[in-house]
N, CA and C of each residue as an Amber inpcrd file, in Angstrom:
protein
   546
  33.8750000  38.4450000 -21.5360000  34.2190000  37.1510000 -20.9720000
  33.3290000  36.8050000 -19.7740000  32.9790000  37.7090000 -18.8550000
  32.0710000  38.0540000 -18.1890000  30.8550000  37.1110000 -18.1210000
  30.4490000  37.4050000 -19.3370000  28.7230000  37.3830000 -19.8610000
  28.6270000  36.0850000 -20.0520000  29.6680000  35.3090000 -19.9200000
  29.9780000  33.8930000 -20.7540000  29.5960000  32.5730000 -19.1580000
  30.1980000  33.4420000 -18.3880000  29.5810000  32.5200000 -16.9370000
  28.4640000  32.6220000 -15.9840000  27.7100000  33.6210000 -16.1740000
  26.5770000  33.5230000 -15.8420000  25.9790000  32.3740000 -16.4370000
  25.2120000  32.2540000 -18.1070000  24.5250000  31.0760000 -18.5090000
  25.3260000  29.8560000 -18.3450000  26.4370000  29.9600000 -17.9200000
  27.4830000  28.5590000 -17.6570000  26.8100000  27.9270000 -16.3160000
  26.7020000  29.1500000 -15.0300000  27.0020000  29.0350000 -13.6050000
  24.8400000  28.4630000 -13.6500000  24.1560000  29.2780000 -13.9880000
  22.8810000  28.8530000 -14.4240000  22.6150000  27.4180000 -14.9030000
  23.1840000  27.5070000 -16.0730000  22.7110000  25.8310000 -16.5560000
  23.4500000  24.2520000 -15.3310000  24.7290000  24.7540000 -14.5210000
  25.3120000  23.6290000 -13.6560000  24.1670000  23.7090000 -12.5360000
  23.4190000  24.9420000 -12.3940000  22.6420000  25.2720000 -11.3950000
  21.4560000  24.2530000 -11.8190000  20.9500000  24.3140000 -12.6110000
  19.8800000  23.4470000 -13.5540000  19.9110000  22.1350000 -13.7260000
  21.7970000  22.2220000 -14.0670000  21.7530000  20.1640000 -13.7720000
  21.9300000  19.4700000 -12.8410000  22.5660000  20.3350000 -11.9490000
  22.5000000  19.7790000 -10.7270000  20.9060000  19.4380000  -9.5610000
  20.4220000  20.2420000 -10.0610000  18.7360000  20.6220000  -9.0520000
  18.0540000  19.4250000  -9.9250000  18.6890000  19.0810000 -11.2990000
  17.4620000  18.0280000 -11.8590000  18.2810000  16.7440000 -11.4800000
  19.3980000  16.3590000 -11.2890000  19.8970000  15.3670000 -10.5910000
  19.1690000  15.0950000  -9.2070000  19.3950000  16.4170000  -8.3380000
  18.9520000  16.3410000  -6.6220000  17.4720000  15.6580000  -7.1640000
  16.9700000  16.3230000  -8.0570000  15.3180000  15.7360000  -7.8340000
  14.8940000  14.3060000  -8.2610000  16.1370000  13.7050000  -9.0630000
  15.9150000  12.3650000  -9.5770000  16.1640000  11.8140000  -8.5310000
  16.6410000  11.8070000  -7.7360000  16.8280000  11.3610000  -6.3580000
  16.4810000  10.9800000  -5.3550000  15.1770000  12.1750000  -5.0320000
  14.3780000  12.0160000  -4.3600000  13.3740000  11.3200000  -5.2640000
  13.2760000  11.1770000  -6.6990000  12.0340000  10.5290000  -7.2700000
  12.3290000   9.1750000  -6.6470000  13.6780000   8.9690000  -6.7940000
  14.2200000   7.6680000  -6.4950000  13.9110000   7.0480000  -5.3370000
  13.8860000   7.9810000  -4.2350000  14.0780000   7.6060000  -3.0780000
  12.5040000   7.4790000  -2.7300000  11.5620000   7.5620000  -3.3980000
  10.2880000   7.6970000  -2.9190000   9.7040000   6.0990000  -3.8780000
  10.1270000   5.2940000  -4.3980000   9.9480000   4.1580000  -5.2920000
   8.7210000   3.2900000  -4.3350000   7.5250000   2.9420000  -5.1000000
   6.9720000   1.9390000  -4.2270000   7.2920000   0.6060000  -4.1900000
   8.2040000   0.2260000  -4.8550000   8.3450000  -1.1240000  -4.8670000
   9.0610000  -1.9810000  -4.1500000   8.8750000  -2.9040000  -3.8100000
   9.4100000  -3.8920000  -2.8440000  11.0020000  -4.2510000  -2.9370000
  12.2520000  -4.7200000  -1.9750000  13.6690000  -4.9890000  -2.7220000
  13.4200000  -6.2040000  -3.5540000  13.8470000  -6.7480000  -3.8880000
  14.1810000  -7.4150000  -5.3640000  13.8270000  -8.8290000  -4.4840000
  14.7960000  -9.1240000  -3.7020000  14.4800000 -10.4420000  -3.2400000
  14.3440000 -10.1860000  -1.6610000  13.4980000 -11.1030000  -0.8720000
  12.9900000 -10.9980000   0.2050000  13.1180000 -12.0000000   0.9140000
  12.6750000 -12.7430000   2.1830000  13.0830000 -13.2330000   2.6390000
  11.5810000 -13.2090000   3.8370000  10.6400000 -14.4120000   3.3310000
   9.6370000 -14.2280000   4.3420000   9.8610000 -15.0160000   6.0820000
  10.1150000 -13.7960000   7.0630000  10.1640000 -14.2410000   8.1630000
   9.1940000 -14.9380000   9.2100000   7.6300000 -14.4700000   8.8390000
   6.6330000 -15.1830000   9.9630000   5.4690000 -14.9560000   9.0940000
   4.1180000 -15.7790000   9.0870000   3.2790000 -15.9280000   7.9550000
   2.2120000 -16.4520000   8.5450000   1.1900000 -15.9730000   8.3540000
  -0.5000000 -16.6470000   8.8300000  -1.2090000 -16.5570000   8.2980000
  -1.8600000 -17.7880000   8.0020000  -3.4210000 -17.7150000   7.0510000
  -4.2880000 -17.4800000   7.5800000  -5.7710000 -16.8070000   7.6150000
  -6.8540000 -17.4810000   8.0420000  -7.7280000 -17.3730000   6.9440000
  -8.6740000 -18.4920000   6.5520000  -9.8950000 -18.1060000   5.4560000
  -9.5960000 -17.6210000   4.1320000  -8.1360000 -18.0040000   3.3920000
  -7.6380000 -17.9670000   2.5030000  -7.1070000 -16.4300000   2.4730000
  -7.6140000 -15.7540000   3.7490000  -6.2000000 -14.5460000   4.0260000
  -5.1960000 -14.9000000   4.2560000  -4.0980000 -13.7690000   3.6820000
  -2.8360000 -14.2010000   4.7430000  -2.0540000 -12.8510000   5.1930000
  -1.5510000 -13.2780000   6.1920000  -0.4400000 -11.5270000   6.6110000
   1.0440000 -12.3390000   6.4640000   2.0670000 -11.6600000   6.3890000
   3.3790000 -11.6980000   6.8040000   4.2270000 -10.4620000   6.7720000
   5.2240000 -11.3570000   7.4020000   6.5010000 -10.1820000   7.8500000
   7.6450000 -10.8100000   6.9780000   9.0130000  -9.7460000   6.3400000
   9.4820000  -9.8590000   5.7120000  10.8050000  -8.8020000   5.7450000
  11.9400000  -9.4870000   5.2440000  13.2070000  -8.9940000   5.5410000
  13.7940000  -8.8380000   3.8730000  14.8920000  -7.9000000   4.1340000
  15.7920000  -8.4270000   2.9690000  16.1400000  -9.2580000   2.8970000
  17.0030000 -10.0770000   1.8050000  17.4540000 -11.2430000   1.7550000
  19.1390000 -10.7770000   2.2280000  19.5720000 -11.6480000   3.2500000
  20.7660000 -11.5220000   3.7370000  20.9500000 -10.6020000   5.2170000
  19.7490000  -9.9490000   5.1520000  19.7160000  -9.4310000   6.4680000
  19.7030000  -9.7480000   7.6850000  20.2180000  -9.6540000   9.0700000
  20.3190000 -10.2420000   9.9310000  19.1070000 -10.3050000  10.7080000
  17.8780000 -11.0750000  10.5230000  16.5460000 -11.1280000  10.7770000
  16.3320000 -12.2760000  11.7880000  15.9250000 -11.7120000  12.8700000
  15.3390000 -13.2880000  13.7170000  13.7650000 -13.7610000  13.1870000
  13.8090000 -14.6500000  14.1530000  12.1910000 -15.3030000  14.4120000
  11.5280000 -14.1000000  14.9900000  11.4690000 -13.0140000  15.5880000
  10.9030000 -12.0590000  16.4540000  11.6290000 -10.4250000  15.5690000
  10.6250000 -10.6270000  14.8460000  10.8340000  -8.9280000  14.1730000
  10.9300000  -8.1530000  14.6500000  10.9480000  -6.7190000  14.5530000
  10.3130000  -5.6360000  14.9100000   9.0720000  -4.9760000  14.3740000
   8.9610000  -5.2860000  13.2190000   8.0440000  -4.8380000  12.7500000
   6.8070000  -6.1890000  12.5480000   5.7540000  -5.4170000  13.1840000
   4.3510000  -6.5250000  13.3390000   3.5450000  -6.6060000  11.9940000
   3.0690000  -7.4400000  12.5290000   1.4130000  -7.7100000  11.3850000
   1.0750000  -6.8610000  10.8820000   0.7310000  -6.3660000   9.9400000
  -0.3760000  -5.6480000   9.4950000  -1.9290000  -5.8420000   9.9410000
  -2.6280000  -4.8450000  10.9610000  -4.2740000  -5.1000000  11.3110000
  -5.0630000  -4.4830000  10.3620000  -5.9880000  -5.1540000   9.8110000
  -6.5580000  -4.5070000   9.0350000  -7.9910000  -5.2480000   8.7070000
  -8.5820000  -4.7960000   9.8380000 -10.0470000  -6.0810000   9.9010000
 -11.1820000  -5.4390000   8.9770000 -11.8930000  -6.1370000   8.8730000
 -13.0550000  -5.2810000   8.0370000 -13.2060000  -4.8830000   6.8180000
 -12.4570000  -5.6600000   5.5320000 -12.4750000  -5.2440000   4.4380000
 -13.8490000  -5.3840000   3.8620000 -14.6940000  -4.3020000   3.1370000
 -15.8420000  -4.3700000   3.2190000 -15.9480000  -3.3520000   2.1070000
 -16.9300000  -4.0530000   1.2890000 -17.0290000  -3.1140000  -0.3940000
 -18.7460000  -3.2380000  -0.2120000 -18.8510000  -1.6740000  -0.8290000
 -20.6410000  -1.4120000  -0.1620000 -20.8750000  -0.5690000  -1.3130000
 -22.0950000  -0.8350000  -1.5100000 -22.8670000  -0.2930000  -2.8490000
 -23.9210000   0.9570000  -2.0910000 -23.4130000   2.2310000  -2.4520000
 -24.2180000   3.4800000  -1.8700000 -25.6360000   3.5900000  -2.8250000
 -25.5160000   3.3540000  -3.7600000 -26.6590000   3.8420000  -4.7890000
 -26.9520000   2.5110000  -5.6330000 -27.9590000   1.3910000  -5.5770000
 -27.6520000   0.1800000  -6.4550000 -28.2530000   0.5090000  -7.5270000
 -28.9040000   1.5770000  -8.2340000 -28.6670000   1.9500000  -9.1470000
 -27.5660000   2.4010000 -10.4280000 -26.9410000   2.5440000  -9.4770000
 -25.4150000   2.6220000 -10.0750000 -24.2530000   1.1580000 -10.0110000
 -23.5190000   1.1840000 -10.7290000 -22.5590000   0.1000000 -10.7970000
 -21.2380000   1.0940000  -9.8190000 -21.4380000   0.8980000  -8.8900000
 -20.4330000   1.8830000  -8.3010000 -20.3410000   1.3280000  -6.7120000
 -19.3710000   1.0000000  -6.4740000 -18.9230000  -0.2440000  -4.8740000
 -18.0390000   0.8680000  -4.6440000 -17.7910000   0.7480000  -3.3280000
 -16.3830000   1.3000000  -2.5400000 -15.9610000   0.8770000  -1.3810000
 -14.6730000   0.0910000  -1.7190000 -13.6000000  -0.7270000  -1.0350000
 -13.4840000   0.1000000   0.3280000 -13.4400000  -0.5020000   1.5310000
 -12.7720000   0.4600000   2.5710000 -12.3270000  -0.5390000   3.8210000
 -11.6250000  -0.0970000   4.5070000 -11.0270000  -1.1230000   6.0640000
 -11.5290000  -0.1830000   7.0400000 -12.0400000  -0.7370000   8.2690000
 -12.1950000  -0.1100000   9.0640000 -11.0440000   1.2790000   9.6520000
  -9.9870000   0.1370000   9.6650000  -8.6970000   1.0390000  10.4500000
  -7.3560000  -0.2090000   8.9990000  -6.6820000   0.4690000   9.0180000
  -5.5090000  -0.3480000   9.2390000  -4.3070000   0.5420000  10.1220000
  -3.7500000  -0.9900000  10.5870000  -2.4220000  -0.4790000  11.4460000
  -0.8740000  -1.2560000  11.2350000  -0.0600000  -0.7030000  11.9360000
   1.0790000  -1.6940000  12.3770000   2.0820000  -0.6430000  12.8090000
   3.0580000  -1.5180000  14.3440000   3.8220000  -0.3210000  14.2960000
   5.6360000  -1.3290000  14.1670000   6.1440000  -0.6170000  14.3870000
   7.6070000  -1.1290000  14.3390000   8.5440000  -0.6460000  15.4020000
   8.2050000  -0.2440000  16.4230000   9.0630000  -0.0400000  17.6200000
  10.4510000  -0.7140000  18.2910000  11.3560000  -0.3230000  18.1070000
  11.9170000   0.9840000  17.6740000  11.8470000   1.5060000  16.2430000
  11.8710000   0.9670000  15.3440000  12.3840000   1.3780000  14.2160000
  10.5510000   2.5130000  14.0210000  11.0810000   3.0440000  12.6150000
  10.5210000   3.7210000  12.4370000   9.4780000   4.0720000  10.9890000
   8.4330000   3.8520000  10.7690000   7.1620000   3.2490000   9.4620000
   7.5320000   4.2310000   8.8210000   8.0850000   3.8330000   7.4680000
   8.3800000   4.6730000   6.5420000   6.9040000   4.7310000   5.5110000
   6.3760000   3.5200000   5.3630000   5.1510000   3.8130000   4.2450000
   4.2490000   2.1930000   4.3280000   3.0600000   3.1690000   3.7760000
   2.3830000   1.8830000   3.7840000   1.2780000   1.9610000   2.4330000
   1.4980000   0.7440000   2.0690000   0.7070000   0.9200000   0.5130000
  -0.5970000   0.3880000   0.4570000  -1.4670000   0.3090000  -0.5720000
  -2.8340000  -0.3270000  -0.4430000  -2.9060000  -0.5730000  -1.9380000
  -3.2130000  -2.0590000  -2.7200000  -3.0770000  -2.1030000  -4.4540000
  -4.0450000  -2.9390000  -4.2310000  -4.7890000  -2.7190000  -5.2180000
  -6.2630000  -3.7560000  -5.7560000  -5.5580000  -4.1820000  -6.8280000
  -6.4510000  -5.7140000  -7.0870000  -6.0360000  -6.6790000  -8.3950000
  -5.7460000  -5.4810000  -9.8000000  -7.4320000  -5.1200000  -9.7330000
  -7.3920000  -4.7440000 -11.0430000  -7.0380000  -3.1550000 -11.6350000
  -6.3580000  -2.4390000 -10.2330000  -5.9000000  -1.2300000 -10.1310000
  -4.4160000  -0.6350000 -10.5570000  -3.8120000  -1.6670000  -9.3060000
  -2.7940000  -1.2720000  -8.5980000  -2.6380000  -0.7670000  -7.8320000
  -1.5500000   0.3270000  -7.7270000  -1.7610000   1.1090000  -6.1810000
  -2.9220000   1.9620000  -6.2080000  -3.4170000   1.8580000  -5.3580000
  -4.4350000   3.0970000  -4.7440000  -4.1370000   4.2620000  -3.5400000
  -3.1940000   3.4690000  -2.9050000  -3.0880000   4.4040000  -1.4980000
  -1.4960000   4.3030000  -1.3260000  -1.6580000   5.6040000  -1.1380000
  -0.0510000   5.3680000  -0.2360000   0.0340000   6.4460000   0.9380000
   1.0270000   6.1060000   2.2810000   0.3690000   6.6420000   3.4860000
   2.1400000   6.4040000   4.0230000   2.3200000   7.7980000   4.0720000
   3.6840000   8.3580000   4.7090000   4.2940000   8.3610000   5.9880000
   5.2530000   7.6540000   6.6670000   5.2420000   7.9560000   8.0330000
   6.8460000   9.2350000   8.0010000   6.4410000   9.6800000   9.0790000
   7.9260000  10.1230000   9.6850000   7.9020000  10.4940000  11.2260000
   9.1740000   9.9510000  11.2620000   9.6520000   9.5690000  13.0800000
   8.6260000   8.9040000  13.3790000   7.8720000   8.0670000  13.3400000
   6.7900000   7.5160000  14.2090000   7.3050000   5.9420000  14.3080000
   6.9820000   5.1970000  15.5950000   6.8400000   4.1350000  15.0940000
   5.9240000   2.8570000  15.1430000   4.7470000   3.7730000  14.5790000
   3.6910000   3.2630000  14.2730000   2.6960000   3.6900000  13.6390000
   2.4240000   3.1490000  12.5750000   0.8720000   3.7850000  11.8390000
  -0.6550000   3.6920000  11.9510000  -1.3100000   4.6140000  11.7310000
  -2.8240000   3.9910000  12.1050000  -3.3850000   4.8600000  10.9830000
  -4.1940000   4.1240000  10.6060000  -5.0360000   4.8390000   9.0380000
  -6.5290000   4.5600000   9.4040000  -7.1990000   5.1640000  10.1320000
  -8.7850000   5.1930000  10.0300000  -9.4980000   4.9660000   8.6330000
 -10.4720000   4.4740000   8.9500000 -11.3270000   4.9700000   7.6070000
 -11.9170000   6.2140000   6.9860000 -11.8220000   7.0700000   7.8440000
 -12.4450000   8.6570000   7.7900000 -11.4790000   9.0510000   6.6720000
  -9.9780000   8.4010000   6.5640000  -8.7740000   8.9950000   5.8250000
  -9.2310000   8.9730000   4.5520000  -9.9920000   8.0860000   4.3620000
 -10.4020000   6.9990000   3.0030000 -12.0270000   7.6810000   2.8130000
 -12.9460000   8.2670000   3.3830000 -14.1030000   8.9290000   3.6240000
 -15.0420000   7.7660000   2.7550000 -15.0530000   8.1720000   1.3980000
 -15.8290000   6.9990000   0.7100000 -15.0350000   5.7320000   0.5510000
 -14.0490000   5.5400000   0.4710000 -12.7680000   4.0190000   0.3620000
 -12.4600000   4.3810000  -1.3050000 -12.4670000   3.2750000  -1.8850000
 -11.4250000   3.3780000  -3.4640000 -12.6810000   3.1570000  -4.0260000
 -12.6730000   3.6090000  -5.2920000 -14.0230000   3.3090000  -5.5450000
 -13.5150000   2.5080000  -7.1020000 -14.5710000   1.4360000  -6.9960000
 -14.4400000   0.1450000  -7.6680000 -15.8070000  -0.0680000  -8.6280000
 -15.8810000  -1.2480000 -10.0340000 -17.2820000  -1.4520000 -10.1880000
 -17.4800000  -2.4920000  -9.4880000 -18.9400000  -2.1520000  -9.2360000
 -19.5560000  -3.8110000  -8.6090000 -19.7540000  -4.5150000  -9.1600000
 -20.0340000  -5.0570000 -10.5090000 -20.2010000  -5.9390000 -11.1940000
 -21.3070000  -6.7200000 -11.3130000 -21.5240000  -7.7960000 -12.1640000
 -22.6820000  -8.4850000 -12.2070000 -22.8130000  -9.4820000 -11.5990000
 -23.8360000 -10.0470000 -11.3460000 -24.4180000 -11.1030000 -10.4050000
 -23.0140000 -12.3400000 -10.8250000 -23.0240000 -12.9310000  -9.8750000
 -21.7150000 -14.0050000 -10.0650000 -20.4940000 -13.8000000 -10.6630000
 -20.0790000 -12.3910000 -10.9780000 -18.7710000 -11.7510000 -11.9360000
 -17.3410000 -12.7090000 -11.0970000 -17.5970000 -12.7460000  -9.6320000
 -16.6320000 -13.0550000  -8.7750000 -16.6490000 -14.4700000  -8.7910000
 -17.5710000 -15.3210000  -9.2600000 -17.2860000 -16.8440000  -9.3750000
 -18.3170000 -17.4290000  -8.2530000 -18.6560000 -16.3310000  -7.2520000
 -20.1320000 -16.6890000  -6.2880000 -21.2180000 -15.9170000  -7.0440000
 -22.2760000 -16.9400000  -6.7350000 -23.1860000 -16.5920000  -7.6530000
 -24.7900000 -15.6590000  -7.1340000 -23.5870000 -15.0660000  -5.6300000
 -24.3440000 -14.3300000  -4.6950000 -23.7690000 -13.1490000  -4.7330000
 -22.7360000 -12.4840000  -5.6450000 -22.0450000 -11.6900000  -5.0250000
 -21.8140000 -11.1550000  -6.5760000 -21.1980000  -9.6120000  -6.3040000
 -20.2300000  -8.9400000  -7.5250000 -19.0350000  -9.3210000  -8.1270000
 -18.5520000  -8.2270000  -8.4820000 -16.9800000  -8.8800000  -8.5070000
 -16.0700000  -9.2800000  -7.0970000 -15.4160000  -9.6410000  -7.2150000
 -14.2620000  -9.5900000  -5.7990000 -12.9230000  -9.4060000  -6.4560000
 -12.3160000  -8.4070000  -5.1380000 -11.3750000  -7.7520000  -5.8560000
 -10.0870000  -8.7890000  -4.4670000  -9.1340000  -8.4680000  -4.8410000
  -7.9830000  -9.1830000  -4.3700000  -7.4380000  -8.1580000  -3.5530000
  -6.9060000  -7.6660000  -2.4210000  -6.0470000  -6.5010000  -2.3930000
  -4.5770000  -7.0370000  -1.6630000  -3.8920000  -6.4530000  -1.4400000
  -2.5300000  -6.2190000  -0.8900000  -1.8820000  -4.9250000  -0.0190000
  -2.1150000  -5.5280000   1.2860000  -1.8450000  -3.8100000   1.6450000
  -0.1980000  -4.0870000   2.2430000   0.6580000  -3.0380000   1.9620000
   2.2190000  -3.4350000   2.5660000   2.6720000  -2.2280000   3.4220000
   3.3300000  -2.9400000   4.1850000   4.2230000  -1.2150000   5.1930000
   5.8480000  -1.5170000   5.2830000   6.8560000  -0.9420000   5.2070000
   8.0470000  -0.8320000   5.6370000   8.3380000  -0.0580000   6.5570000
   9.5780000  -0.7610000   7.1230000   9.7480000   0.2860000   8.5890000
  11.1050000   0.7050000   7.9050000  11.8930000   1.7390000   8.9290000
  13.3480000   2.2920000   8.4140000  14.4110000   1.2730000   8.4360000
  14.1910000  -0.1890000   8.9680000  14.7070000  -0.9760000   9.2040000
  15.1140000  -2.1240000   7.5650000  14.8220000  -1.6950000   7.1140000
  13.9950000  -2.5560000   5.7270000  13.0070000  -3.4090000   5.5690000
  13.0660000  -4.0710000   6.5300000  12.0100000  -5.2220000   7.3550000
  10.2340000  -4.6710000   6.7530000   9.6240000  -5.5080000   6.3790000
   8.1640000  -5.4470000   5.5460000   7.1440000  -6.2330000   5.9140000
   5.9310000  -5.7880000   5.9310000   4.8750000  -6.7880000   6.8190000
   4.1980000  -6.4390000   5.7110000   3.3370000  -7.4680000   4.8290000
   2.2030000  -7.1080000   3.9930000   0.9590000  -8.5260000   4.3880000
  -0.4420000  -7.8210000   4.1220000  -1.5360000  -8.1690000   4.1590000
  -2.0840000  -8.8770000   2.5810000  -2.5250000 -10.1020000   2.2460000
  -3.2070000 -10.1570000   1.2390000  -4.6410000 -10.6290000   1.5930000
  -5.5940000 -10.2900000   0.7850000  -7.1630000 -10.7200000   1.1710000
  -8.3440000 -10.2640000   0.1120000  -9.2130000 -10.8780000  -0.2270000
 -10.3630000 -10.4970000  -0.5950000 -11.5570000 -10.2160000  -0.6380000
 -11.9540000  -9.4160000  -0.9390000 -13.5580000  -8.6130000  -0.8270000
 -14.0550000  -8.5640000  -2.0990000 -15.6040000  -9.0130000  -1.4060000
 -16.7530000  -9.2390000  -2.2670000 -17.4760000  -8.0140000  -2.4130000
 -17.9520000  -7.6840000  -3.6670000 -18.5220000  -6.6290000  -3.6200000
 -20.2350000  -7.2340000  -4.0450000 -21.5660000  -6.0870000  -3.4460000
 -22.3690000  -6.8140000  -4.0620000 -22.5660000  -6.7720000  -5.1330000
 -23.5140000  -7.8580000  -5.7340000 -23.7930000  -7.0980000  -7.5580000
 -24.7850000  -6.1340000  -7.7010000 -24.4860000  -5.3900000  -9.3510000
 -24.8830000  -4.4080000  -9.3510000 -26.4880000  -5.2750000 -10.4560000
 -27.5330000  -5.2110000 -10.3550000 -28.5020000  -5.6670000 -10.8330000
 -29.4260000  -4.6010000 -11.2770000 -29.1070000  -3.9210000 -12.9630000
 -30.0200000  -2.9370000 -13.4560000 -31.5030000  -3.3340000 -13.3550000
């Protein structure tokens, strides 16, 4: 009778540890809540940044969580022999004081995500470019691919951060890459 609860006490051991881990798969999701609620918004040069709440959340005009900085998006051809560009930002930042930067994402048009960048206890992030060494690496494309007839493709990106607060600041913008001319 014995012998009968060990593989019993084992397998609850087994379903339970694959539950705990769906959990954390869960809890690690990149995706945005369902509906949002944009709190403060700026264009420049057909960029734009904003800040962003849940919907229903008790959100003022004055967030906590800031802008996303992220100057310098810049796609550079190392070898123009090659069809081979790589996306990179100088720095990006943002912090959320008090609260605390849970994550911050980085998705190209024709990718998706590329980056993702973890906080804990902090409340504030800073991502150099050194993090990124070469940046994402992209094709450059052919002469006018991007619709300028000076340039490669251009890629679209989206970079987003959440703080522990729920509260969300994302970046949208685009970079030209040059063309690649065999």
């Amino acid at each position: 009778m014995r012998k009968i609860f060990i593989p019993l006490i084992i397998a609850g051991l087994l379903l339970v540890s694959t539950f705990a881990a769906l959990q954390v798969a869960r809890g690690q999701e990149i995706s945005t809540p369902k509906s949002e609620v944009v709190i403060n918004s700026e264009s420049l040069d057909g960029n734009t940044r904003q800040v962003s709440a849940p919907e229903g959340a008790d959100a003022s005009n004055q967030p906590l969580i800031g802008f996303i900085d992220s100057p310098t998006a810049a796609c550079v051809q190392p070898d123009p022999t090659k069809d081979e560009c790589f996306l990179n930002w100088y720095y990006m930042s943002v912090s959320a004081d008090p609260n605390y930067m849970i994550t911050m994402t980085v998705a190209l048009n024709d990718f998706g995500f590329v980056g993702r960048y973890n906080g804990f206890f902090q409340t504030s992030m800073y991502v150099p470019y050194n993090m990124n060494p070469d940046g994402y690496k992209v094709t450059c494309g052919a002469l006018g691919s991007s619709g300028d007839p000076k340039w490669g493709k251009a890629y679209a990106y989206t970079i987003r951060a959440r703080d522990s607060a729920g509260l969300g600041s994302a970046n949208y913008g685009t970079s030209f890459c040059p063309a690649y001319t065999p």
